[in-house]
C-alpha positions as CSV (number, residue, x, y, z in Angstrom):
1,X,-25.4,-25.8,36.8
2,X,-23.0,-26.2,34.0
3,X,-21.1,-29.7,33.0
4,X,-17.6,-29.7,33.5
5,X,-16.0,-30.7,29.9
6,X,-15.5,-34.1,31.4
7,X,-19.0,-35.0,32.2
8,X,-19.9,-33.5,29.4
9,X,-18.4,-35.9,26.3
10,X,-19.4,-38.6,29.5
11,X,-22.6,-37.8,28.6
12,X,-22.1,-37.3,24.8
13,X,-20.4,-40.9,24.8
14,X,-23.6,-42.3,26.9
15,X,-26.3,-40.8,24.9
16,X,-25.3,-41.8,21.2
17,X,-27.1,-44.3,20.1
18,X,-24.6,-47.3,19.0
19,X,-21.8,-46.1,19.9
20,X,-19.4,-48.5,20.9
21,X,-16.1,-47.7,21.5
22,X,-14.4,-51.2,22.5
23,X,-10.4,-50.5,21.2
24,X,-8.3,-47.5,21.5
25,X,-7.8,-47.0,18.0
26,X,-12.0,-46.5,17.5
27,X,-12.1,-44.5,20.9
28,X,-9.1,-42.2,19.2
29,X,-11.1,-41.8,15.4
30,X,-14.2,-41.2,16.7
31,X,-13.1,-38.6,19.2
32,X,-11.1,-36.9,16.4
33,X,-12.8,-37.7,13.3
34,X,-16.5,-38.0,14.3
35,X,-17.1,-35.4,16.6
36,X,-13.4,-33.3,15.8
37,X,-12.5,-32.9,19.4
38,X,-9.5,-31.3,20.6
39,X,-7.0,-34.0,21.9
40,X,-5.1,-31.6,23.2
41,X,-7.6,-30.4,25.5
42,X,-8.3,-34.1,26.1
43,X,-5.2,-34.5,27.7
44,X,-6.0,-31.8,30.2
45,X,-8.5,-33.7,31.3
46,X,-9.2,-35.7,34.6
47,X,-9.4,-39.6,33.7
48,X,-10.6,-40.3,37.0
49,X,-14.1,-38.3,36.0
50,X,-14.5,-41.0,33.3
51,X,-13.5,-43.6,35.8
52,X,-16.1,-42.6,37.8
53,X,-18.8,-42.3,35.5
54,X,-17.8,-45.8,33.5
55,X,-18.6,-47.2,37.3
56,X,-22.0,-46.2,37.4
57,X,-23.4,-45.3,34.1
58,X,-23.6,-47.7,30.9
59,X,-20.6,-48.1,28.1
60,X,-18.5,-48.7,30.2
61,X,-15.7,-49.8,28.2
62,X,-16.5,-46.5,26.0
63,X,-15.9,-44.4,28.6
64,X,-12.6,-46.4,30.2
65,X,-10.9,-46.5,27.1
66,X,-11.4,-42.1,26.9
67,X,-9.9,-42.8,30.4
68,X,-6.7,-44.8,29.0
69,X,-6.6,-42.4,26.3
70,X,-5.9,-39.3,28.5
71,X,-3.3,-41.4,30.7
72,X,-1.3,-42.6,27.7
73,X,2.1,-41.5,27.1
């Protein structure tokens, strides 16, 4: 079975060891600095996958503040 591209950076985002994306403005660099992902694409995405995942998996905040950044504007 393959990851949809949501669950996918979910689990990137999970599994990086200190990672902690507490403001918008470090959620936004390290998704296009760090790892140089498309926010384009990340505007396609489904925020509620995130939602989800922030509900019952760890970093939490991390994985809300992806969630905010694909239902800004």
């Amino acid at each position: 079975m393959i990851a949809s591209p949501e669950k996918a950076l979910c689990d990137l985002v999970i599994s990086t060891p200190n990672l902690n994306l507490r403001f918008l403005t470090s959620t936004e660099q390290y998704l296009e600095e760090d790892i140089r992902f498309d926010m384009d694409a990340l505007k396609k995405m489904n925020s509620s996958i995130f939602r989800e995942c922030a509900q019952i998996g760890r970093k939490k905040t991390s994985l809300l503040n992806i969630a905010k950044l694909i239902d800004k504007d």
